[in-house]
GUBA-673072 format. One line per 10 residues: their letters; for each residue x, y, z of N, C-alpha, C. Coordinates in steps of 0.2 Angstrom, whole numbers. Layout:
BEGIN
A> X Y Z X Y Z X Y Z ~ ...
END
This chain:
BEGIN
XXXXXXXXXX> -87 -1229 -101 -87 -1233 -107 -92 -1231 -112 ~ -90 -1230 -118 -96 -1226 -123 -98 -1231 -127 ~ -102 -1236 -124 -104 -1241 -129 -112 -1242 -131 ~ -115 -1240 -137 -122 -1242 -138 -123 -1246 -140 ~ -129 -1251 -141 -131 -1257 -142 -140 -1252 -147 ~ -140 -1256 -151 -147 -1256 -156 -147 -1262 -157 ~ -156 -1265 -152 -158 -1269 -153 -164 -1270 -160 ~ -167 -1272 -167 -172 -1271 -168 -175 -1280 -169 ~ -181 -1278 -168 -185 -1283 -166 -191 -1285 -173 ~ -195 -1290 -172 -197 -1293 -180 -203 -1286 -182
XXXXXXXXXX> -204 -1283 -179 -210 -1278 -180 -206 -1273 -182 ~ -201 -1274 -183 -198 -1266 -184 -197 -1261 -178 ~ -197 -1264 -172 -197 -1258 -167 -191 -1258 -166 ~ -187 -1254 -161 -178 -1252 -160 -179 -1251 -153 ~ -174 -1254 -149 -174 -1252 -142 -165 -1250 -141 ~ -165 -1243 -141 -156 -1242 -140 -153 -1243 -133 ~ -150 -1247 -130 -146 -1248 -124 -141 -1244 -123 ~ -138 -1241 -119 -134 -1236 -117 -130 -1238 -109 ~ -134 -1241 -108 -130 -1243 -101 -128 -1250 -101 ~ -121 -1252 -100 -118 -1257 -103 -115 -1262 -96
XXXXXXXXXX> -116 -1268 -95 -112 -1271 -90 -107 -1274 -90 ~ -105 -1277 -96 -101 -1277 -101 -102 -1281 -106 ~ -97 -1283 -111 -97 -1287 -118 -90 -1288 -122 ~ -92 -1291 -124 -86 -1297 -129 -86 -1297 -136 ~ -82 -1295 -141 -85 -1294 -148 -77 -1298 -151 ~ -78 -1304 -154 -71 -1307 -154 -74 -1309 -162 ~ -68 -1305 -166 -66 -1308 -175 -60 -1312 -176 ~ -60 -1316 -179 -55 -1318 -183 -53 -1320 -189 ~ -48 -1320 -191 -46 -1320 -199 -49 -1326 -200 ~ -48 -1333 -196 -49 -1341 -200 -57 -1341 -199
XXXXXXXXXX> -61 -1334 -196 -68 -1338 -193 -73 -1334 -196 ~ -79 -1335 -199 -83 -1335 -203 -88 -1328 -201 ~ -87 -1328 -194 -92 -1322 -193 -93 -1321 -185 ~ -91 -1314 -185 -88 -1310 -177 -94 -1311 -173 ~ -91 -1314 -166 -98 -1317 -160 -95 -1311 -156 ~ -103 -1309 -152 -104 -1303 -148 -107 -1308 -143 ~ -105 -1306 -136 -111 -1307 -131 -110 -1301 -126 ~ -116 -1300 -122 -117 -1292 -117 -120 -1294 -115 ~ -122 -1289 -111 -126 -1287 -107 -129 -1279 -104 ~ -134 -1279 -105 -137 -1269 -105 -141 -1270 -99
XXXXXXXXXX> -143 -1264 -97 -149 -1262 -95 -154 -1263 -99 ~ -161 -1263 -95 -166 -1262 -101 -171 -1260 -97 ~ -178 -1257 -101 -184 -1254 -97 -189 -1260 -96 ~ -188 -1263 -99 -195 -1268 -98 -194 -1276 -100 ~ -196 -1279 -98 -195 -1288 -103 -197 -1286 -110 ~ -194 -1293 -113 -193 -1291 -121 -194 -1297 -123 ~ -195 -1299 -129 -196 -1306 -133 -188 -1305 -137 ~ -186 -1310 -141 -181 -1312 -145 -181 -1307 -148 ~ -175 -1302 -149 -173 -1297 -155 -170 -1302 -160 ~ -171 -1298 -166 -170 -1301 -173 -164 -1299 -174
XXXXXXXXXX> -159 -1293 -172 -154 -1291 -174 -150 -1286 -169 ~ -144 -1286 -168 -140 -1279 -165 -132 -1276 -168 ~ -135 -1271 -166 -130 -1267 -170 -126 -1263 -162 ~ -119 -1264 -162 -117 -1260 -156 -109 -1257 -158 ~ -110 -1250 -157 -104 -1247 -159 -102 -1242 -154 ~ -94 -1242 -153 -91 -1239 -148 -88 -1233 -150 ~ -89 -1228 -146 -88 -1222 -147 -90 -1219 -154 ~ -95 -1220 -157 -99 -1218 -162 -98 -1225 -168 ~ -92 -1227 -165 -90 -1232 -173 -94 -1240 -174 ~ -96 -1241 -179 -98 -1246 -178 -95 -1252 -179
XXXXXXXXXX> -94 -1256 -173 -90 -1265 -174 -94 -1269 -173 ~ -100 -1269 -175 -104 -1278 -174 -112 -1275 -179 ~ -113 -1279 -183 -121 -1278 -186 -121 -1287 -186 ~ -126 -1291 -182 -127 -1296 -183 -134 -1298 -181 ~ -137 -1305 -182 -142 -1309 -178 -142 -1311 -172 ~ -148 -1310 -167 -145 -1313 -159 -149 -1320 -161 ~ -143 -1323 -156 -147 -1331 -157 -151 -1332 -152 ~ -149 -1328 -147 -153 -1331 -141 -152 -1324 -135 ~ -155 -1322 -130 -158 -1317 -129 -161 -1320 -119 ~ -160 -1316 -116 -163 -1318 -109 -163 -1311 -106
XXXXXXXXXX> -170 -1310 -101 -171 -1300 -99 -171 -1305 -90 ~ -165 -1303 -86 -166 -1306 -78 -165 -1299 -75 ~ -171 -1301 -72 -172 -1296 -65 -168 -1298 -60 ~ -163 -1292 -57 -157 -1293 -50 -158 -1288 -47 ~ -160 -1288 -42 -158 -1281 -36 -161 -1273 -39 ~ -170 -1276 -40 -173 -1272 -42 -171 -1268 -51 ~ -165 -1272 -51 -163 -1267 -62 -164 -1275 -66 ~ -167 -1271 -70 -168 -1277 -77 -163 -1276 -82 ~ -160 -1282 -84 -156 -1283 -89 -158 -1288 -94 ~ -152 -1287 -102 -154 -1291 -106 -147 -1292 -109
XXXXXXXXXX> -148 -1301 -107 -142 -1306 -108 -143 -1306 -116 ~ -137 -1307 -121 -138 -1310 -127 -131 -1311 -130 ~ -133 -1315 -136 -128 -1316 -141 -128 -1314 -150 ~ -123 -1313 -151 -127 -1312 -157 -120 -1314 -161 ~ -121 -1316 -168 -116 -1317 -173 -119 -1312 -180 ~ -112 -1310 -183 -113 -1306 -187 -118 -1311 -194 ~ -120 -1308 -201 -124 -1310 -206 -122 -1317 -208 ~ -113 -1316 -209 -109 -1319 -213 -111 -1328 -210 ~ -110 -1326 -204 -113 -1335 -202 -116 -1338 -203 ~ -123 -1335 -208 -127 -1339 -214 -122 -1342 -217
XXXXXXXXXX> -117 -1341 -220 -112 -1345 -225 -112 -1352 -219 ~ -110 -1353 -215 -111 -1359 -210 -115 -1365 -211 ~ -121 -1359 -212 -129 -1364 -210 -131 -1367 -218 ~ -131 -1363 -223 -131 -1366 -228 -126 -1369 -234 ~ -129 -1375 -239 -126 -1379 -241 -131 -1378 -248 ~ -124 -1378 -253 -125 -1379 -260 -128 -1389 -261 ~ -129 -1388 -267 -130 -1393 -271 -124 -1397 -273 ~ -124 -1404 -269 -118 -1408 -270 -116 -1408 -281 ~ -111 -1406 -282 -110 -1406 -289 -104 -1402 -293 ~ -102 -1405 -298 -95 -1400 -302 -98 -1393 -304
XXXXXXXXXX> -96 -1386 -301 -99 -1380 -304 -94 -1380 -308 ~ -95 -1376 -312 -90 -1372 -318 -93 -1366 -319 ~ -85 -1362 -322 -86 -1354 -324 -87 -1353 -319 ~ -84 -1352 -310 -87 -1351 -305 -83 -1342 -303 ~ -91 -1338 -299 -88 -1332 -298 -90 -1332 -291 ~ -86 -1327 -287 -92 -1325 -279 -97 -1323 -281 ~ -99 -1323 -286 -107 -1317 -287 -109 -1325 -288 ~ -110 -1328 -290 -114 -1335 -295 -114 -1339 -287 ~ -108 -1340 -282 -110 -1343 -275 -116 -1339 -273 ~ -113 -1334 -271 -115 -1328 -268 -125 -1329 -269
XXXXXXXXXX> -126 -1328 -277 -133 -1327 -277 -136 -1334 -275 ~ -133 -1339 -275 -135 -1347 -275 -143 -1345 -270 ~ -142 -1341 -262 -147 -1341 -260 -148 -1333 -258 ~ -155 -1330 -258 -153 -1324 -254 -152 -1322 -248 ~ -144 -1322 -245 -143 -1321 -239 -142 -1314 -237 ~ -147 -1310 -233 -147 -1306 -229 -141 -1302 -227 ~ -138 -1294 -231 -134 -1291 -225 -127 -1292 -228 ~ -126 -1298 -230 -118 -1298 -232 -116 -1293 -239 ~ -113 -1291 -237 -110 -1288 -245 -100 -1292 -249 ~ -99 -1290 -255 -94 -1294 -254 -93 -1290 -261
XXXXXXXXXX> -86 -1289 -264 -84 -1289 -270 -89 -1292 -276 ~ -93 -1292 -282 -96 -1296 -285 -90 -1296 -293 ~ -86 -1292 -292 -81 -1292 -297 -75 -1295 -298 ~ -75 -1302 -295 -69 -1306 -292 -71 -1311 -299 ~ -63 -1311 -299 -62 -1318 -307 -68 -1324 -306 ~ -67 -1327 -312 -68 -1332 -314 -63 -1338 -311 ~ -65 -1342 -308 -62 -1350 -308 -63 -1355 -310 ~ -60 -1357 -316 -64 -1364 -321 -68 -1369 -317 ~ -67 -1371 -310 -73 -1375 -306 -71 -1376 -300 ~ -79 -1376 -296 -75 -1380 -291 -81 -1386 -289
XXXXXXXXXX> -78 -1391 -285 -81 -1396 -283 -85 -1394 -277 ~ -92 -1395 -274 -94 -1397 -270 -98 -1402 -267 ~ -95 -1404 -261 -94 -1409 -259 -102 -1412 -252 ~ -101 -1417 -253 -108 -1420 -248 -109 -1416 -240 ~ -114 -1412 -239 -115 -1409 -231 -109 -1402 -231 ~ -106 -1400 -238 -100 -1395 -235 -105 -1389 -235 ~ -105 -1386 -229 -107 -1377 -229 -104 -1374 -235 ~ -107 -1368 -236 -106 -1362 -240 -98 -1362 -241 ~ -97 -1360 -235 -91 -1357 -231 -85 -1361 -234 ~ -83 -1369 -233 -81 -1372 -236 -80 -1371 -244
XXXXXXXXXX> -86 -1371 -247 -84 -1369 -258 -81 -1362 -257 ~ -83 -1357 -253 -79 -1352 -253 -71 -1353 -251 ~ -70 -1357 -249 -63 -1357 -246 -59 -1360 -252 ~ -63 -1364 -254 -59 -1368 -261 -60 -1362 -266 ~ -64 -1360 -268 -65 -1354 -272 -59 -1349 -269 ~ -58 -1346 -265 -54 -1340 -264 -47 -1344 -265 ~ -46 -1350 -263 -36 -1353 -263 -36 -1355 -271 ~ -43 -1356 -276 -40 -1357 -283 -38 -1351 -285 ~ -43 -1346 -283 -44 -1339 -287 -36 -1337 -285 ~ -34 -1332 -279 -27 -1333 -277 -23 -1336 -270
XXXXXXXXXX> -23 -1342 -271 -19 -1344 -265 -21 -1343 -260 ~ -26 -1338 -257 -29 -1334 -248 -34 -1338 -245 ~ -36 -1337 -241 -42 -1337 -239 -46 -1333 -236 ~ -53 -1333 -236 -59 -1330 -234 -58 -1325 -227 ~ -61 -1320 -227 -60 -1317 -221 -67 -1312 -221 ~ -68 -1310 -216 -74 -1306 -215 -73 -1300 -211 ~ -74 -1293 -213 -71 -1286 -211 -79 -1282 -208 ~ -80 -1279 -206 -83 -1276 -202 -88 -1271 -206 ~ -96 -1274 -206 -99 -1277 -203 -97 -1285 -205 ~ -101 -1285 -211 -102 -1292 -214 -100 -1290 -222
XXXXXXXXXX> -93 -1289 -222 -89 -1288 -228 -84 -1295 -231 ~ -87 -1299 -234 -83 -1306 -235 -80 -1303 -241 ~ -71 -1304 -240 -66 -1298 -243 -64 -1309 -245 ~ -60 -1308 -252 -56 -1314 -256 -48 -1311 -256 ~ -46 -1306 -257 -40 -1302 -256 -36 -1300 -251 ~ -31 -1299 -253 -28 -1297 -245 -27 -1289 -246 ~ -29 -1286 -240 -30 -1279 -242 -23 -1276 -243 ~ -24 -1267 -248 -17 -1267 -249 -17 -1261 -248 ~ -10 -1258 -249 -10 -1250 -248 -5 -1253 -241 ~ -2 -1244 -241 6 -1245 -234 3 -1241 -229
XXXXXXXXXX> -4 -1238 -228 -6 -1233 -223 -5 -1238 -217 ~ -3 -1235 -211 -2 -1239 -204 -7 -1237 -199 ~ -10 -1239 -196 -12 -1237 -189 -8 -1239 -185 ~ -6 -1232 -180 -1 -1234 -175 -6 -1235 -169 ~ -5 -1243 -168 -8 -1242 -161 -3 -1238 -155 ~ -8 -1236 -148 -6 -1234 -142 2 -1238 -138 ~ 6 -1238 -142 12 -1241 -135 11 -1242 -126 ~ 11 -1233 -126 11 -1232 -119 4 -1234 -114 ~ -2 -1236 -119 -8 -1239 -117 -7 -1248 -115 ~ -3 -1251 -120 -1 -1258 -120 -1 -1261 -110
XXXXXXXXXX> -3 -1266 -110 -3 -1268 -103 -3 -1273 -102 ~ 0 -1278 -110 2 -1284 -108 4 -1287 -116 ~ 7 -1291 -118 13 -1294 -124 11 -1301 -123 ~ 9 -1302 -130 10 -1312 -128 16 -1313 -134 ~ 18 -1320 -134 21 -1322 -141 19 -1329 -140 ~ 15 -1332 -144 15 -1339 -145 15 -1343 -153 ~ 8 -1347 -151 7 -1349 -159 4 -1358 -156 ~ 2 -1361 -161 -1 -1367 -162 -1 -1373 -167 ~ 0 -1378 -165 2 -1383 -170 -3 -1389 -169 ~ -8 -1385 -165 -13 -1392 -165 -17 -1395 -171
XXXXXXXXXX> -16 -1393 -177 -21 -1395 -181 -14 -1395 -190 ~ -8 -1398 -186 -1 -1397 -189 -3 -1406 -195 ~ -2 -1407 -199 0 -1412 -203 7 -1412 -205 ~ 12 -1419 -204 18 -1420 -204 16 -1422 -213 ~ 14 -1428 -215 15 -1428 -220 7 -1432 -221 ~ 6 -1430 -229 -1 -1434 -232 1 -1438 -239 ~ -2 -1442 -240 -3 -1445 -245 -10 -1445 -248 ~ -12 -1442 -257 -17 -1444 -258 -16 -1449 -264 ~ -24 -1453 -265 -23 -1457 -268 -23 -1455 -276 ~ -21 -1458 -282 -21 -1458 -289 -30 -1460 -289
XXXXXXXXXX> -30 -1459 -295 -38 -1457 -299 -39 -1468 -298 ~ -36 -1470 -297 -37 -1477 -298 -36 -1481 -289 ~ -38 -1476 -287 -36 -1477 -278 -30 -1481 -276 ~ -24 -1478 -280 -18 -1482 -279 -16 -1477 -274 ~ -11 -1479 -267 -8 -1473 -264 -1 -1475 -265 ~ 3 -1467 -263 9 -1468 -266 11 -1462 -271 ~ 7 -1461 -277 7 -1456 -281 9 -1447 -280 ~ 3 -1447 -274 5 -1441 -273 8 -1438 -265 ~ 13 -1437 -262 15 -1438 -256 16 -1432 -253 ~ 18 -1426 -248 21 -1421 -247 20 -1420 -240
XXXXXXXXXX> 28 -1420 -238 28 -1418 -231 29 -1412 -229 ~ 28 -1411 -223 27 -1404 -220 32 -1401 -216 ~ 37 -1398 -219 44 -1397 -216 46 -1394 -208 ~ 38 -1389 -207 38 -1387 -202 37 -1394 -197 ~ 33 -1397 -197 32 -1403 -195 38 -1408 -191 ~ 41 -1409 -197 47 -1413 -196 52 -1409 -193 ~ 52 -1403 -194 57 -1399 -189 55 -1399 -180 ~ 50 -1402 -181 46 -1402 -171 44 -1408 -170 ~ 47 -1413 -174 45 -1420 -171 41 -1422 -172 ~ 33 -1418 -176 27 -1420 -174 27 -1426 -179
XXXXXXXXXX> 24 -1430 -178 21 -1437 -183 14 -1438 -184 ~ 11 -1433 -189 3 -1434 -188 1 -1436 -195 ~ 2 -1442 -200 2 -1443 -207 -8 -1443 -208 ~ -6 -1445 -215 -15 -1442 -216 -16 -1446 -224 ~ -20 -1453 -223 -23 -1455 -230 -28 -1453 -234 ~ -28 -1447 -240 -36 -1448 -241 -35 -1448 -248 ~ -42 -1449 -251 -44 -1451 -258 -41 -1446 -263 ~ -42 -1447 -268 -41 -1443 -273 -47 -1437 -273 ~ -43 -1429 -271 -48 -1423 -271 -48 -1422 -279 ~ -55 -1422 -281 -56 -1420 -288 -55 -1413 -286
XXXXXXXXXX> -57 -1409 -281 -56 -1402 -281 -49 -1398 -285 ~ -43 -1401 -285 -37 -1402 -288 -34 -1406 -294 ~ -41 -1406 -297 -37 -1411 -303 -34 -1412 -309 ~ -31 -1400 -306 -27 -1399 -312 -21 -1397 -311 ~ -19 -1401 -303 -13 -1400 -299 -12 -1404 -293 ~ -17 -1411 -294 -15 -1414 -286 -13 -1413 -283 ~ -6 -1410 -285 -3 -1408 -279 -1 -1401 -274 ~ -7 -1399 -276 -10 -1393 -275 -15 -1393 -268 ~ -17 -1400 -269 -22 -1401 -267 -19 -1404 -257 ~ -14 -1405 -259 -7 -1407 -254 -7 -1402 -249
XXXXXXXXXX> -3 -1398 -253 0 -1390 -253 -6 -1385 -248 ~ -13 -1386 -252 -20 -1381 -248 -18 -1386 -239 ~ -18 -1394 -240 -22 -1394 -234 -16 -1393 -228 ~ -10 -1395 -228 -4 -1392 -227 -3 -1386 -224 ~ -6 -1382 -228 -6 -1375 -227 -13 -1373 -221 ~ -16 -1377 -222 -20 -1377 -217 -20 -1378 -210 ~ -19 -1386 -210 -14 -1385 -203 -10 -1383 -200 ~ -7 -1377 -203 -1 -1373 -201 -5 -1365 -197 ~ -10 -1367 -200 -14 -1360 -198 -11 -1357 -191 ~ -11 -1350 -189 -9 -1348 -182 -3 -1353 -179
XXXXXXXXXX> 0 -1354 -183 7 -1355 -184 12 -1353 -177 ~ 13 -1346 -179 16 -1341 -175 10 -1336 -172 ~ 12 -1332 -168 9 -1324 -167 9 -1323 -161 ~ 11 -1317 -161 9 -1311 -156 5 -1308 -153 ~ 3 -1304 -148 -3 -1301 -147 0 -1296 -141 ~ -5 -1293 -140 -6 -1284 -138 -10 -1283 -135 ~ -12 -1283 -129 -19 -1280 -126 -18 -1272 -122 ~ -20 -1268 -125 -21 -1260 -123 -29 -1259 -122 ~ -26 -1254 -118 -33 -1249 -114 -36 -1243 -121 ~ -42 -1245 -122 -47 -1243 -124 -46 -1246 -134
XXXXXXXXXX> -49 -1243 -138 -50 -1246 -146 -49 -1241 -153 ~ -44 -1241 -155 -43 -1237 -162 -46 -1239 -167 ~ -51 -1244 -167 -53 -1244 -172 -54 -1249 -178 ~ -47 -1252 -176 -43 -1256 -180 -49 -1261 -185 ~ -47 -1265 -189 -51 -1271 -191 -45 -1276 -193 ~ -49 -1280 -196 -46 -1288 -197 -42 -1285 -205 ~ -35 -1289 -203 -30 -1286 -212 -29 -1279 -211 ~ -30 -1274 -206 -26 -1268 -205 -19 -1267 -204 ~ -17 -1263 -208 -8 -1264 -209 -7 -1259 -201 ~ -4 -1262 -196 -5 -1260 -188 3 -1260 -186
XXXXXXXXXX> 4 -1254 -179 9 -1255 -178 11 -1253 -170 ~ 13 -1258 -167 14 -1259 -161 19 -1263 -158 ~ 21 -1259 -152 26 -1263 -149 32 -1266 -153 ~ 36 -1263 -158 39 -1262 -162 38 -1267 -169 ~ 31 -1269 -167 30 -1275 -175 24 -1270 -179 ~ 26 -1270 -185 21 -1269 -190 20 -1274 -196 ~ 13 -1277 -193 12 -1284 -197 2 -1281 -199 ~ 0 -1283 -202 -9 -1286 -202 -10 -1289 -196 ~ -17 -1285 -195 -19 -1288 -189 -24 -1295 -191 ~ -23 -1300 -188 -27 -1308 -188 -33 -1310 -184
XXXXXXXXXX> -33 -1306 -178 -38 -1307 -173 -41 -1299 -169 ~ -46 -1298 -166 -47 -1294 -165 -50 -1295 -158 ~ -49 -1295 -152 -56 -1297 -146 -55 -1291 -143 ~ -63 -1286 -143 -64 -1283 -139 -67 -1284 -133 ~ -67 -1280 -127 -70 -1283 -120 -72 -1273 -116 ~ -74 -1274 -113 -78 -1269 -109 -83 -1271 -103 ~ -84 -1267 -98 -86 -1268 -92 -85 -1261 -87 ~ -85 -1261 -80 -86 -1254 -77 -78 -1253 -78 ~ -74 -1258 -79 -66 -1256 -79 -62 -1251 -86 ~ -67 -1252 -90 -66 -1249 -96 -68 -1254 -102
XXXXXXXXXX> -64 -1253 -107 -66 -1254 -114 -57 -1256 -114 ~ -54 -1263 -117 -49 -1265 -116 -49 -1270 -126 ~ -44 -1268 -129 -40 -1271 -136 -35 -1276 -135 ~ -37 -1284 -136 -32 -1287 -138 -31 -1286 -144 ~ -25 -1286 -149 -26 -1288 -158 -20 -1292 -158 ~ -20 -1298 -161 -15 -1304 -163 -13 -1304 -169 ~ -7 -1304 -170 -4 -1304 -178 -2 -1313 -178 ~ -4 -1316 -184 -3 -1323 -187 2 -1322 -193 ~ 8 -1326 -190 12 -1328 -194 11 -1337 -199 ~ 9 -1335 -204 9 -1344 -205 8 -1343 -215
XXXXXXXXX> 6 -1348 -216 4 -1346 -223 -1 -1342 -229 ~ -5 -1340 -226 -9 -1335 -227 -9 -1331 -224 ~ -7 -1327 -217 -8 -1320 -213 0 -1318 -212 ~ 1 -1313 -217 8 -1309 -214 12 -1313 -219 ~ 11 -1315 -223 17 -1318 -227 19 -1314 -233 ~ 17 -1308 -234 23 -1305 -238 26 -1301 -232 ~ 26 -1298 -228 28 -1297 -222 36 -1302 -222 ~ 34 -1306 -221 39 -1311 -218 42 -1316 -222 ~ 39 -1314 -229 45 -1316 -233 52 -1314 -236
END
């Protein structure tokens, strides 16, 4: 298994790990920022590293922050346990000022604080405004930000590339077939809304109503009252439509677990096991067993839908 780790520490000093006992490096389209956990060898006890970088077969899949860090002596070898989430997770932690922004860009969120490492497009339109809301993270105005701009939502590429588009071009990566050693097909309906109601500007309900077809095609009865979202109030019923679609999230998908990593990243036009869809999810794993790729294709409203329309 050819995996290196780069630990650097608050002084600036680097300790490179090479011997690996294993690790977990899991992305997702709907998730804000790729978690790492492993575990190395190491020379010595160590205090809390500030950062780790670790890349397989020279490529690099992880540059984050470790939250937390543990070095246990076993059977005479010293190791160091940790965790680490990529930059983008500051979008989590901090929180704009409750208020109606206008003229809004990624660059104008983006600059709000200096956060560390992330890079992003700073060339993305203009949005007449967005609302935010009491205690909402970053992450949140971003997400309303990217569904005004076009319809999508937020996603993070590798390292800490917060992408508002959905990537284009027809190049394919073909993954390994004859490496594949196991097929899933499922999907999720846990977080599915049947049908919502918001209220009018006068907190009348009844005005604006929309049901959820897929919903009602599977029985589910999960209905939903909430207020009038100024975030949409130059389409209420827009405001329907976003949360709908949200619920629907990981919908449908697929998945493919093969012996060792191509490379791939998150929105990679991929093709395996006779589907060529964007990849949605990525979870690496590694250990004395080898270096092993799940990638999960999402069918729903936002992932693979010109694909599958």
């Amino acid at each position: 298994m050819n995996v290196e780790c780069v630990l650097t520490y608050s002084d600036q000093r680097t300790v490179t790990l090479t011997e690996c006992l294993h690790f977990s490096l899991l992305r997702d389209r709907y998730q804000a920022f790729a978690a790492l956990s492993a575990q190395f060898f190491i020379d010595d006890f160590t205090e809390l590293p500030d950062s780790a970088v670790l890349r397989i077969n020279g490529q690099l899949v992880h540059y984050g922050i470790v939250q937390k860090s543990e070095c246990v002596r076993e059977k005479n070898r010293l190791t160091i346990r940790f965790a680490s989430r990529s930059f983008t997770s500051a979008l989590l932690r901090n929180q704009l000022v409750p208020d109606v922004y206008f003229n809004v860009t990624l660059r104008s969120l983006m600059e709000t604080y200096r956060l560390p490492k992330i890079e992003y497009d700073d060339r993305m339109e203009e949005v007449r405004y967005v609302v935010v809301k009491e205690n909402a993270a970053m992450w949140d105005t971003i997400i309303a930000y990217n569904y005004k701009l076009c319809g999508g939502f937020p996603y993070v590429r590798v390292p800490n590339l917060l992408c508002m588009m959905p990537q284009t071009g027809s190049a394919v990566t073909v993954l390994p077939d004859d490496r594949v050693i196991a097929a899933k097909q499922g999907g999720s309906c846990m977080e599915m809304i049947s049908r919502i109601d918001m209220a009018n500007a006068a907190g009348e309900y009844g005005s604006y109503t929309m049901e959820n077809s897929e919903a009602v095609r599977r029985g589910i009865v999960r209905n939903r009252q909430i207020k009038l979202d100024k975030q949409y109030l130059y389409d209420p019923t827009d405001a329907l439509r976003f949360r709908i679609a949200l619920g629907n999230r990981r919908l449908d998908s697929r998945s493919f677990r093969y012996i060792g990593y191509c490379g791939e990243d998150l929105e990679d036009l991929c093709q395996i096991g006779g589907l060529t869809a964007r990849v949605s999810r990525i979870l690496i794993t590694g250990s004395e067993k080898g270096i092993f790729t799940e990638d999960t294709f999402y069918f729903d409203s936002f992932c693979n839908r010109q694909e599958t329309e």
